[in-house]
C-alpha positions in Angstrom: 12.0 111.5 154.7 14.4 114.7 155.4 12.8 118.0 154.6 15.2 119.7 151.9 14.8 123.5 151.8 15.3 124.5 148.2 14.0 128.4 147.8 16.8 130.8 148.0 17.6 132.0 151.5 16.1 135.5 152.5 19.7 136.8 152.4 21.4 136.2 148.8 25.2 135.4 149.6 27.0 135.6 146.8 30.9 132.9 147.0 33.6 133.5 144.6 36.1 130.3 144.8 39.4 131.5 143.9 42.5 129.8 143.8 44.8 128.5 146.1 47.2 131.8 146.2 50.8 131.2 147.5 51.9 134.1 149.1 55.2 136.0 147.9 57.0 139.1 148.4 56.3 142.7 147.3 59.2 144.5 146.5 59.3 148.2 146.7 62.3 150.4 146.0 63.7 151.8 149.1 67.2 153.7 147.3 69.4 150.6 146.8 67.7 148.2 149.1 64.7 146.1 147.8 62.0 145.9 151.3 60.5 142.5 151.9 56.9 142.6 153.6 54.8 140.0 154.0 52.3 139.5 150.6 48.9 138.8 152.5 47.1 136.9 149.7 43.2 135.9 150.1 43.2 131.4 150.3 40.2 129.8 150.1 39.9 126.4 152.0 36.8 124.9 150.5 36.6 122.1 147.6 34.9 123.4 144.4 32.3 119.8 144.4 31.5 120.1 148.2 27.9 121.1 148.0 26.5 119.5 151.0 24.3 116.3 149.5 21.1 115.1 151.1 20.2 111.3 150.7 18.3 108.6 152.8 18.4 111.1 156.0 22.4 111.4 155.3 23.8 114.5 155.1 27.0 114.0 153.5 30.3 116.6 151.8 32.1 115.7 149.4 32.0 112.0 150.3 32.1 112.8 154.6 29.4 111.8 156.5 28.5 114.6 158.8 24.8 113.6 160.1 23.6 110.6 159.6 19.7 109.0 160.7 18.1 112.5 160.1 14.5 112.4 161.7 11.7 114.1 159.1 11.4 117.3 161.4 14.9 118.4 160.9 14.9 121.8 158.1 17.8 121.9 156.0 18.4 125.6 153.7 21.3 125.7 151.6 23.4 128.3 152.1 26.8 128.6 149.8 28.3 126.3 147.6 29.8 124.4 151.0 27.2 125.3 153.7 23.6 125.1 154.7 21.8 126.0 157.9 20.0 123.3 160.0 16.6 123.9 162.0 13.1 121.6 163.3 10.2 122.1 163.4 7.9 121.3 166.7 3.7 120.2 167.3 4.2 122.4 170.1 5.5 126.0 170.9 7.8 126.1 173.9 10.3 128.7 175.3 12.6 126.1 175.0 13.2 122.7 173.1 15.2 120.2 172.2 15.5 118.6 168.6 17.3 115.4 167.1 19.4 116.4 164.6 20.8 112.9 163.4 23.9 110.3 164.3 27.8 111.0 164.6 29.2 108.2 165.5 33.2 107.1 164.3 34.7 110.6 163.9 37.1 112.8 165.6 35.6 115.6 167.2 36.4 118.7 169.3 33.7 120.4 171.3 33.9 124.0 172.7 31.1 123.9 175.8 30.3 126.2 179.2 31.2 124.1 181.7 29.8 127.2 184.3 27.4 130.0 183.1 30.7 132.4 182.5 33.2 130.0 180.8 33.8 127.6 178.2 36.5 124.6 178.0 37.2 121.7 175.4 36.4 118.5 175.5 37.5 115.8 172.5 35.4 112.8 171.8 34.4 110.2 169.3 30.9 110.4 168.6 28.0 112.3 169.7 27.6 111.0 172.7 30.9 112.8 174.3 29.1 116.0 172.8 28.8 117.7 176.3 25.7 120.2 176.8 26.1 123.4 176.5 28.1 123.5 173.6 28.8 126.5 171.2 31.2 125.6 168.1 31.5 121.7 166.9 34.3 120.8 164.6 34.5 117.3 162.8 37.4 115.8 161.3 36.7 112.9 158.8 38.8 111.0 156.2 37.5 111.5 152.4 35.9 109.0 150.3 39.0 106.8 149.0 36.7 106.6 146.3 36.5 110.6 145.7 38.5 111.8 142.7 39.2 115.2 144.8 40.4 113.3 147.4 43.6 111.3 148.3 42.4 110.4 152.3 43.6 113.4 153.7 41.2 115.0 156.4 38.6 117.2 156.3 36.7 119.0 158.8 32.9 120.2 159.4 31.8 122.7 161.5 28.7 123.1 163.2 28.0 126.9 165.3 25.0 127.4 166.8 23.2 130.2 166.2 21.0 133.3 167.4 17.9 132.3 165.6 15.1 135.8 165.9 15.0 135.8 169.7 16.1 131.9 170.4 19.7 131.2 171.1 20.8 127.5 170.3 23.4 125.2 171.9 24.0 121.6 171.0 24.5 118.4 172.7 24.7 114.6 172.4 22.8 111.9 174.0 23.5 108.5 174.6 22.3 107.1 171.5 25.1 109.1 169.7 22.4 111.7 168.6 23.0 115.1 168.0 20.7 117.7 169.4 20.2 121.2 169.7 18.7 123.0 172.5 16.8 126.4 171.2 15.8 129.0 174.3 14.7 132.3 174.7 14.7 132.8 178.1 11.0 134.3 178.6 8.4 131.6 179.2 6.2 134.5 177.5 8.5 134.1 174.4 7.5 130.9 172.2 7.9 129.2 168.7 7.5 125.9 167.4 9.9 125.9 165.0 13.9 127.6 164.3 14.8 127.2 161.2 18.2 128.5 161.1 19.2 126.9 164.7 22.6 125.8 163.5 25.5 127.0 161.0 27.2 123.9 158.9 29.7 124.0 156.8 32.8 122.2 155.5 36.3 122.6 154.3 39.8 121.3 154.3 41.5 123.9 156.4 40.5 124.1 159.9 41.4 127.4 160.4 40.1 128.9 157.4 36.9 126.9 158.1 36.4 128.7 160.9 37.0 131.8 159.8 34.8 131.9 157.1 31.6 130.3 158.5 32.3 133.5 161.0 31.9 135.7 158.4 29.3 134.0 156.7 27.3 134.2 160.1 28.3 138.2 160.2 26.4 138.7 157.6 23.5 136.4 158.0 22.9 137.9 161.6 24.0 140.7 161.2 24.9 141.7 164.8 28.5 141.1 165.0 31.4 141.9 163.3 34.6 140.3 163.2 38.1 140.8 164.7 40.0 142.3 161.9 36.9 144.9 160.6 37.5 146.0 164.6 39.7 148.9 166.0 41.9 147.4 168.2 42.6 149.0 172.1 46.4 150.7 172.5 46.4 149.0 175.3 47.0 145.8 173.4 50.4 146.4 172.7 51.7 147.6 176.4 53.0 145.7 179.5 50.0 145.8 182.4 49.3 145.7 185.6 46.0 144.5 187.2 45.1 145.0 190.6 43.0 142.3 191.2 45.2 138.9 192.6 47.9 141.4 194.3 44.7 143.0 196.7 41.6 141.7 195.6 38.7 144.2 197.0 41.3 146.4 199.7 42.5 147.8 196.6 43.9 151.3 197.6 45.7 154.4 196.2 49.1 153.9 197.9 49.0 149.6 197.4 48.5 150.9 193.6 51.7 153.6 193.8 54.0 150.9 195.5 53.3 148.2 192.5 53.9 151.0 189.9 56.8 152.1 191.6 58.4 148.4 191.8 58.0 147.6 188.4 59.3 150.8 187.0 62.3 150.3 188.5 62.8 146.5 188.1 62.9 147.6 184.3 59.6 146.9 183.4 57.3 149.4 183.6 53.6 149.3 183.7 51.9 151.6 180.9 48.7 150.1 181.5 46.8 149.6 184.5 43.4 148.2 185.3 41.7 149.2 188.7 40.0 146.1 189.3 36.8 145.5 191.9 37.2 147.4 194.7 37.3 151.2 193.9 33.4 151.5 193.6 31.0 153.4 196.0 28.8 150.4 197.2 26.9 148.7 200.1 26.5 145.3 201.1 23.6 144.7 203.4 24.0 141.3 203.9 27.4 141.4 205.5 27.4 143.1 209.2 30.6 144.8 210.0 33.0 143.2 212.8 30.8 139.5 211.7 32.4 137.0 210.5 32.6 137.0 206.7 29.8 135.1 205.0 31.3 133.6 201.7 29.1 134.4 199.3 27.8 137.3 200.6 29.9 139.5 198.0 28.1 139.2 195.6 25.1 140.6 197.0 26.9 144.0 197.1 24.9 147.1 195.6 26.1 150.1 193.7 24.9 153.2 195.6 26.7 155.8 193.0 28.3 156.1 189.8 31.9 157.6 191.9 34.4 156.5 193.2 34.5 155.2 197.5 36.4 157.0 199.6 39.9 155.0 199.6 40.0 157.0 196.5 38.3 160.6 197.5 38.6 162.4 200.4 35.2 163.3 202.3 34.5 166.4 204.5 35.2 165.0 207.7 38.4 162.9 206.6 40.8 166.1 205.5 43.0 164.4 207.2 43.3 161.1 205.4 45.9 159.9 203.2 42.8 159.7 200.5 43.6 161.6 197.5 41.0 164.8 196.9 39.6 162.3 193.9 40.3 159.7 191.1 41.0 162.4 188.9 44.0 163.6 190.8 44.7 160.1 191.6 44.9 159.1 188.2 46.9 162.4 187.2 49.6 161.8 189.5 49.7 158.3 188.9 50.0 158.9 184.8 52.6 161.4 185.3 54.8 159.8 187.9 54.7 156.4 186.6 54.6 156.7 182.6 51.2 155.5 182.8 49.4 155.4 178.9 46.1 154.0 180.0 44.1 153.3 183.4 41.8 150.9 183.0 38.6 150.7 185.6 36.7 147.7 186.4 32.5 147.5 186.6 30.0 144.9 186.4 27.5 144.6 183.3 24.8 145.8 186.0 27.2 147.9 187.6 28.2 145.6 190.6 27.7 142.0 191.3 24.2 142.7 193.1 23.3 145.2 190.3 22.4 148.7 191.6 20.6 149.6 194.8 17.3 150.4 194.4 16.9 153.3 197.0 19.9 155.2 196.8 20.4 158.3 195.7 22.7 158.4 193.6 21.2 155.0 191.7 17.4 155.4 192.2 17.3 157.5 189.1 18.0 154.4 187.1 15.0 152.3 188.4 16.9 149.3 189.3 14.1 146.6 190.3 15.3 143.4 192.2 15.4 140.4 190.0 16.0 136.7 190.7 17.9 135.1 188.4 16.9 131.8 186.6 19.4 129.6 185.4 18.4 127.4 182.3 18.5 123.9 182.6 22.0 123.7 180.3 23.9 125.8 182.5 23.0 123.5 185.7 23.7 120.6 184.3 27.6 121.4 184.7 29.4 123.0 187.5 28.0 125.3 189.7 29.4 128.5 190.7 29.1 130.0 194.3 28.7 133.9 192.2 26.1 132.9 190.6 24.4 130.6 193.7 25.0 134.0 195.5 22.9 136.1 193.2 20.3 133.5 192.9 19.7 134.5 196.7 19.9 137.7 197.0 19.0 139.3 194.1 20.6 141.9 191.3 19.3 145.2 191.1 18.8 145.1 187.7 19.0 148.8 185.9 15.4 149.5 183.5 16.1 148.5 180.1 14.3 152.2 179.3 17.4 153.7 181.4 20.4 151.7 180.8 21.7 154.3 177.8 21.5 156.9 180.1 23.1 154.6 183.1 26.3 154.0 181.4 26.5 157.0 179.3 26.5 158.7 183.2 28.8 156.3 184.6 31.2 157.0 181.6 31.1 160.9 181.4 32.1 160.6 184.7 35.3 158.2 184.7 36.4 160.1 181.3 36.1 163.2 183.6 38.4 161.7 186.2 41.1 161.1 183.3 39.9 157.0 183.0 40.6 156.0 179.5 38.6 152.6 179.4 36.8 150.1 181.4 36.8 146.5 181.7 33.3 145.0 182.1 32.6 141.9 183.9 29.7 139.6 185.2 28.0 139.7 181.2 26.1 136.6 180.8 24.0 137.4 184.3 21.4 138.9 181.1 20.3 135.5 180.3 19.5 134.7 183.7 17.5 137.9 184.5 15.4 137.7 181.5 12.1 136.8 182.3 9.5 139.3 181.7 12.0 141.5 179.5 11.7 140.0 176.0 14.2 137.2 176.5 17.8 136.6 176.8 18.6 137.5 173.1 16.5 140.4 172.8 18.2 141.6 176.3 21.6 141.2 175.8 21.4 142.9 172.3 20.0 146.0 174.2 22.4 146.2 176.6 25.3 145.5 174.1 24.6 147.9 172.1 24.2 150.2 174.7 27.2 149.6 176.2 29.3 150.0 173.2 28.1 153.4 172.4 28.8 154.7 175.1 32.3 153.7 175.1 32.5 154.6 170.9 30.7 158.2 172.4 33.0 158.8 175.8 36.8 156.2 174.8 38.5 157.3 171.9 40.2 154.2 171.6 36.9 151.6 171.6 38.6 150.8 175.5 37.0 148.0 176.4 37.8 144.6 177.8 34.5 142.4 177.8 34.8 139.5 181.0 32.2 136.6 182.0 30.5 137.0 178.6 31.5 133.4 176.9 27.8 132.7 175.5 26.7 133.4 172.2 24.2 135.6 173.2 27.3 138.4 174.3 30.0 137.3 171.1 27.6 137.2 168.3 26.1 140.8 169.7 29.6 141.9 169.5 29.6 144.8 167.0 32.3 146.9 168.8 34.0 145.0 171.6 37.4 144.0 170.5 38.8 142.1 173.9 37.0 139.5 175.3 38.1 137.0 178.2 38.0 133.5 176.9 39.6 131.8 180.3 38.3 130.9 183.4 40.0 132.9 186.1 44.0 132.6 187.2 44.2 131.0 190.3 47.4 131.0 191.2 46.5 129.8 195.0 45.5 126.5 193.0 48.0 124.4 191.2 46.3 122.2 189.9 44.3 124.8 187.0 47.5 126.6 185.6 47.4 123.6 182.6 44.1 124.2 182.3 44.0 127.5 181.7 46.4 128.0 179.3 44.8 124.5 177.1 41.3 126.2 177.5 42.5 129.6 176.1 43.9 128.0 173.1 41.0 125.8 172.0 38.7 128.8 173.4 40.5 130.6 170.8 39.6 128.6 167.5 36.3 129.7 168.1 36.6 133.5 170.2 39.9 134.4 168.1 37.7 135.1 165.0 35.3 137.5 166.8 37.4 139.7 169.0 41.1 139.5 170.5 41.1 136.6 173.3 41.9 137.7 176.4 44.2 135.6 178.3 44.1 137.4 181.8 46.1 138.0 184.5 49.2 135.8 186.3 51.8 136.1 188.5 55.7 136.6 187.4 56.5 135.2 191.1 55.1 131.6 190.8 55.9 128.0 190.1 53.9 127.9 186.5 55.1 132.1 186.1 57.3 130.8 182.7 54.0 128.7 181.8 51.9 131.6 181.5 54.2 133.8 180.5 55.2 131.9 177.0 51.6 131.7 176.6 51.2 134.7 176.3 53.9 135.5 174.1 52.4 133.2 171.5 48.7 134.5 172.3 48.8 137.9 170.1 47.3 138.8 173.3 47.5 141.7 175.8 50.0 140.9 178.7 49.8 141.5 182.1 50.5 140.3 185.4 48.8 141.1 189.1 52.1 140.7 190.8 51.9 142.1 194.5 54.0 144.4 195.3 58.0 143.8 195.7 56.9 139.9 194.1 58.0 139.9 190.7 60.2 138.0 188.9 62.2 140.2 186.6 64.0 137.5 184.7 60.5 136.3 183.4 59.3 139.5 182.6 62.0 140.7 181.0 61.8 138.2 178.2 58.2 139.3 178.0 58.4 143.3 178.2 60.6 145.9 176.6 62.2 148.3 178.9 60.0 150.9 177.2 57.3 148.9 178.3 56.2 147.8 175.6 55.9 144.1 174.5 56.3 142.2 171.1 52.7 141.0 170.4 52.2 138.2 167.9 50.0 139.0 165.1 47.2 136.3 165.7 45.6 135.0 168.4 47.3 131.4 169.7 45.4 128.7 168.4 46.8 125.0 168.6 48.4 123.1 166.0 46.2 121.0 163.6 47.5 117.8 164.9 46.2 118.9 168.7 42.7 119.8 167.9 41.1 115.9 168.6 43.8 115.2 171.3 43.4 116.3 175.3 46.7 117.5 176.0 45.6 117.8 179.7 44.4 114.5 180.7 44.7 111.8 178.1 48.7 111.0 179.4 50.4 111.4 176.0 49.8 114.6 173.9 51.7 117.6 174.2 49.9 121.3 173.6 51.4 122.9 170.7 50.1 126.6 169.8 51.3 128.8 167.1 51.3 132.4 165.8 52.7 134.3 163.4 54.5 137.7 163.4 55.2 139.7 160.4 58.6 137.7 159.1 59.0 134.4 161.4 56.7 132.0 163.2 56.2 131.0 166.6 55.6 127.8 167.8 55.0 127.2 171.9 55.3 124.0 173.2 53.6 123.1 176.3 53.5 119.9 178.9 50.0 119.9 180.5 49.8 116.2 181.6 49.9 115.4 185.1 49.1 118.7 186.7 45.2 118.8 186.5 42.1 117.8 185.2 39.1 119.3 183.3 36.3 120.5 185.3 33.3 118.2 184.8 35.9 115.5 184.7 37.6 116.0 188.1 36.6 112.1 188.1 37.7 110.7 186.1 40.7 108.3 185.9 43.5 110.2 184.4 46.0 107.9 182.3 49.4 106.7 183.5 51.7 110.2 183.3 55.0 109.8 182.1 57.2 112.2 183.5 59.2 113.1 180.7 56.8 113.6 178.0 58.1 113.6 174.0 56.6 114.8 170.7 57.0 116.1 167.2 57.5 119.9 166.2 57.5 120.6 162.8 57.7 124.0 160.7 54.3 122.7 159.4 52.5 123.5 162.1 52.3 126.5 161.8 49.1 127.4 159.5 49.9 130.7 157.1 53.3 130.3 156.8 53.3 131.3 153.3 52.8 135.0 154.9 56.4 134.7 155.8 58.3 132.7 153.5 58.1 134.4 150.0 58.5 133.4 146.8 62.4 133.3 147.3 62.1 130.6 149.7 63.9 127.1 149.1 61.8 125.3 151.7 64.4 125.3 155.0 63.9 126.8 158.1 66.0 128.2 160.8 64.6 127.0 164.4 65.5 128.7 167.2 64.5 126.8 170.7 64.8 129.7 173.5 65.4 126.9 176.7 68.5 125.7 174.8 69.9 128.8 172.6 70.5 126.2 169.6 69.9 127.1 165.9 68.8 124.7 163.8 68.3 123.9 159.7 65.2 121.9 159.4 63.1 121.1 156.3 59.8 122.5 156.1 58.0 118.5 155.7 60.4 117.4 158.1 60.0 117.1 162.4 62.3 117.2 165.4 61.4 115.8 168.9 61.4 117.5 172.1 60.5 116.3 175.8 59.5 118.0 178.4 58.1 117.8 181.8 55.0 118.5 183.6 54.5 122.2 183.7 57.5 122.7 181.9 57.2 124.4 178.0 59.6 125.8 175.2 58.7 128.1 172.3 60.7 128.1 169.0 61.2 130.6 166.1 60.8 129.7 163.0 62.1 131.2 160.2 62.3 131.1 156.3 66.1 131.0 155.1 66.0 132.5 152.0 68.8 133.3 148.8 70.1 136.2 148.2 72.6 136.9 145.5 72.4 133.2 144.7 74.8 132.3 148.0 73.6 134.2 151.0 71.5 131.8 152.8 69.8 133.9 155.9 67.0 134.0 158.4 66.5 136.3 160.5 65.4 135.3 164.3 65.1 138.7 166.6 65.7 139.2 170.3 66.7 136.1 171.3 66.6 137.1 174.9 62.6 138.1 174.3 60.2 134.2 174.3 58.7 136.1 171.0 62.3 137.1 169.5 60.5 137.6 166.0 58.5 139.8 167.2 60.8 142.6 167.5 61.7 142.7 163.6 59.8 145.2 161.4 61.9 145.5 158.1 64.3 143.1 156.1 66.1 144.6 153.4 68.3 143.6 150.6 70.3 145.5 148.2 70.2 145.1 145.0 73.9 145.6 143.9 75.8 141.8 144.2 78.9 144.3 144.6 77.6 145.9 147.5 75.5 143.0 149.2 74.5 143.8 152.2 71.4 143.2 154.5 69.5 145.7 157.0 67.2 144.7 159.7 64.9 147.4 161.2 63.8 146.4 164.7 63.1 147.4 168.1 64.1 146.9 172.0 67.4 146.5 173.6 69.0 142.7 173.5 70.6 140.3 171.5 69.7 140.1 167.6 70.5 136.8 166.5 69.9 135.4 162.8 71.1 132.3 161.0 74.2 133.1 158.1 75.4 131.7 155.6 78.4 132.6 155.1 79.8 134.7 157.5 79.5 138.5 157.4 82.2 140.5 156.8 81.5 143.4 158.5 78.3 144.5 160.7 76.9 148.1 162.2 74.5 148.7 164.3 72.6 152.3 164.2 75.3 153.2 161.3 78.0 152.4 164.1 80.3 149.5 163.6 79.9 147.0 165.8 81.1 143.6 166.8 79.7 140.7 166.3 79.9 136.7 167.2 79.3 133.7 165.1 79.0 130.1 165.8 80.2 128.0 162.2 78.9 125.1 163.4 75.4 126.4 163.2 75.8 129.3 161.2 74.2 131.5 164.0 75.2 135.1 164.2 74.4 137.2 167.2 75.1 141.0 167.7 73.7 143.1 170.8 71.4 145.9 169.7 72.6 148.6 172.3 70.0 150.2 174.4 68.0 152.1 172.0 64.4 151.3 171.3 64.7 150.9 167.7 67.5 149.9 165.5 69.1 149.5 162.3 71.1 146.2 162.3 73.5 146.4 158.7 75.1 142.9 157.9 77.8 143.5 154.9 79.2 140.3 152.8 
């Protein structure tokens, strides 16, 4: 018989259902022009009657079997009116266990799992058996009850997260009997239970999205050790073209390598305002590597930190006057921000300071009391791939900073690179904690400590919460993520490798379902100069991410990154991050020979759909085995308005229900109806990315839409205003926007007479298709007056 928790939970969480709420337009008075801005109104996804129901070991909403074949161990504590929180109970205390939770068997379901210690990838499946281990977010899709008088067949979704749980961390997994289980850890032999109660989050809903979203900030408040994206202050850097160092020198990094990549992109019209010194710049020593040997792979990462400054590519020492070292960062920096435009320089260091932690004899570390530590992988993460970093440190050790001192560590190591005129940090290698924990209270316990060490001392020494989190894809780093606003959610870019550029951009999207509610998902590096270059670069157009490349020197492809960056240097970030459409979540638009990857975004008046092929190029990691399905060359699907979720933010209440969509690869305009679907084809590696707006009535016969810079792969981006008058004898509309290019907007009729800054200005229009185009000049904002 399942155990049915009835008490009230410790935490009283009060729900209030509202409403479905279809979003509209405010109207202010602006002189003679009414100003239409998006009407952000609260939805709630879940049904009214979906208490979850417990019955003959069958945990069931609304009619949907989520779990069924409960064993009498598993805990179940109600939580709101659509969610409850699933735990077991154990003869036996362990620092790790493993529980049955029950069957899923017949239901689409898409798993988000670490397939290495650092990263996480999708994987779709059927029943619980195709439930890798390892994994961190479980979503469900399942057909109502054709029985249900809420229901009419359409789909609905459950999620399971597991959870931080006092000082055990869960994962779940699937065995072959179609079970689901859930692994519970601490990482301590010395720390033990027999029991976790709260091991894993359920809940359900008929929105994906919104699902997500708030069992994330149900979970905030139950753990009380995160916080989500949007309570966070975003980074500046977010919304500026970068450059990383890190694929155009890896460790040679050096002052004048840096000045030539600056220097290059300012002048090919995109200029760098951000840069991030990557690995390479530190002062440290590796004693496993002898100089004029031949290079021992591996050996890397057994590299020490010796000092908090900076080595002397980047400071002159007494007896090299002579060099072309600068005196020190600081001037380095200085010159660089001042020659260059620079707004922010970014500086890279590891969790523990390096890959091998800090050294424990020198001087300017020893202070810190860095002890050599081992690290222990848990059985989860070797049952995937290994990884020659980690391998690395398992031999050699990490010099692992005292707990006691690990305030004062980075509070030191930040004073100083604020000092040199560094305005944030990006800070990699995060999820070595769990690994390391033995002896120091567990992996939970440990990473809180150094998380919230870490992120006072960049709220005390950044003024602009400057961080960019990296290698820190386990729950034990995101739900201890009070601060952090940027997190990496992708495996590395490889661009030596072709056959993990569709990979990457499918694992940041589904990575994204799951990260995007926490912090901003970091999509990393690529190159302009490259075979999948266009790939990327829509991708990250349509991520509402941060954008930048690691081009080397003189290797750039301006054409690509013009569309991306505006010649202020500046780029038009989407207002979400890029999640896939609702009808990709339960395909594998990578391997399973048929399904195109479709991810969408919004900005603040049109939508954004990007359209990618990612059959045929590579495979999954953990599945580099398996037989891929016949490939068609030219692969075709449906694009619809619909999928893109929210677009009631942009449409209005004045909106008829047609849409102007704008395809980028072609340059065509086209009326579509909101329910209805148009088919495009595409190749392997090959993508397109389409605007979608609302065209709405004005003065009962002005039918118009506006589209943006259609020379930018997020032309709606670049719109901030849309205003109408109000006098049908003077009817005229004004677009506020910025960057230089071509505004383009579907019209209906024709205008009569155009201006751009108050200057009149020519214009083209194509009858056929009702698209007007009109360039914007070369100013960085403009006002864009269309008279009829």
């Amino acid at each position: 018989m399942t155990t049915l928790v009835t008490s009230p939970p410790r935490m009283q969480l009060n729900v209030r259902f509202s409403p479905f709420l279809v979003s509209g337009q405010r109207l202010f008075s602006h002189g003679s022009l009414s100003l239409q801005t998006p009407h952000k109104a609260w939805r709630h996804s879940m049904f009214l009657k979906s208490k979850p129901v417990v019955k003959d070991g069958v945990l069931s909403f609304n009619g949907t079997n989520a779990l069924t074949g409960i064993p009498d161990n598993v805990v179940m504590t109600p939580w709101s009116n659509s969610s409850l929180f699933l735990g077991a109970t154990s003869a036996h205390s362990s620092s790790r266990q493993v529980f049955k939770l029950g069957l899923i068997q017949d239901a689409r379901l898409l798993c988000l799992f670490r397939f290495k210690i650092w990263w996480m990838i999708p994987r779709v499946g059927n029943s619980a058996s195709d439930i890798p281990i390892e994994t961190q977010m479980l979503l469900l899709e399942a057909k109502e009850d054709s029985s249900s008088n809420d229901s009419k067949g359409s789909p609905s979704y459950v999620i399971f997260l597991p959870t931080l749980d006092g000082e055990f961390r869960s994962s779940l997994q699937g065995n072959s009997a179609d079970e689901l289980e859930v692994c519970i850890e601490s990482g301590d032999p010395a720390v033990i239970a027999s029991e976790s109660l709260k091991a894993v989050f359920v809940n359900y809903g008929n929105n994906p999205f919104d699902l997500m979203k708030e069992s994330m900030k149900i979970m905030e408040k139950h753990i009380g050790t995160f916080s989500v994206r949007e309570s966070k202050q975003m980074p500046g850097m977010l919304d500026w073209f970068g450059w990383c160092t890190w694929d155009a020198f890896y460790t040679e990094v050096n002052p004048k390598g840096i000045k030539d990549g600056l220097k290059c992109l300012l002048e090919g019209g995109t200029p760098a305002r951000f840069l991030i010194i990557d690995d390479g710049w530190q002062d440290t020593t590796n004693e496993f590597q002898n100089e004029g040997e031949p290079f021992v792979e591996g050996s890397q990462f057994g590299a020490r930190l010796v000092s908090i400054e900076e080595n002397s590519k980047f400071r002159k020492t007494g007896d090299e006057a002579s060099s072309e070292a600068p005196s020190d960062l600081k001037e380095f920096i200085s010159d660089i921000k001042s020659t260059f435009g620079l707004k922010y320089v970014y500086v890279w260091h590891a969790l523990m300071g390096y890959w091998g932690g800090l050294h424990p004899n020198a001087r300017g570390t020893e202070k810190y009391n860095p002890k050599l530590k081992f690290p222990v992988q848990s059985p989860g993460n070797l049952a995937h791939k290994r990884d020659i970093s980690m391998d690395s440190m398992e031999k050699y050790g990490v010099g692992t900073i005292d707990p006691a001192k690990v305030s004062e560590f980075y509070d030191d190591l930040h004073r100083y690179l604020v000092s040199q005129e560094v305005d944030g940090v990006k800070v990699d290698v995060q999820n070595i904690l769990e690994t390391i924990a033995i002896g120091l209270g567990g992996r939970v316990s440990l990473t809180r400590h150094f998380q919230q060490a870490l992120e006072k001392s960049i709220g005390t020494h950044f003024q602009d919460n400057s961080i960019i989190c990296c290698m820190g894809q386990s729950t034990d780093s995101i739900y201890n993520s009070k601060r952090s606003a940027i997190t990496r959610v992708s495996d590395d870019y490889y661009p030596g490798n072709p056959t993990t550029q569709t990979v990457h951009v499918a694992a940041v999207a589904y990575n994204s379902i799951f990260f995007g509610e926490v912090v901003v998902p970091d999509w990393d590096m690529f190159y302009s100069l490259h075979n999948s270059a266009e790939f990327h670069a829509v991708a990250r157009a349509v991520g509402g991410c941060g954008v930048y490349v690691s081009d080397k020197p003189s290797q750039h492809d301006f054409k690509i990154l013009r569309r991306l960056v505006l010649p202020d240097g500046s780029v038009l970030r989407a207002k979400y991050p890029g999640r896939p459409s609702r009808d990709c979540l339960f395909n594998d638009p990578v391997m399973d020979g048929k399904s195109l990857l479709k991810i969408w975004n919004l900005n603040e008046f049109t939508g954004i759909i990007g359209v990618f092929n990612c059959q045929g190029a590579g495979s999954w990691p953990c599945l580099e085995n398996t037989v891929q399905r016949d490939i068609i060359s030219d692969l075709s699907g449906q694009v619809s308005p619909t999928d893109i979720e929210y677009f009631e933010e942009v449409s209005g209440k004045s909106w008829m229900g047609d849409c102007a969509v704008f395809s980028f690869n072609t340059g065509t305009l086209s009326r579509l109806p909101v329910q209805e679907s148009f088919t495009i084809t595409l190749n392997t590696l090959q993508c397109d990315v389409f605007t979608v707006s609302p065209i709405k009535v004005y003065h009962q016969k002005i039918k118009f839409a506006p589209i943006g810079l259609i020379n930018m792969y997020n032309a709606g981006g670049a719109i901030r205003a849309v205003e109408v008058s109000k006098d049908s004898s003077n009817r005229r509309i004004v677009i506020k926007g910025r960057g230089a290019g071509l505004f383009g907007a579907y019209s209906d009729p024709k205008p009569k007479f155009c201006s751009v800054n108050s200057q009149e200005h020519e214009f083209k229009y194509r009858s056929e298709d009702y698209f007007f185009t009109i360039p914007t000049g070369g100013t960085s904002s403009w006002d864009i007056t269309i008279r009829y």
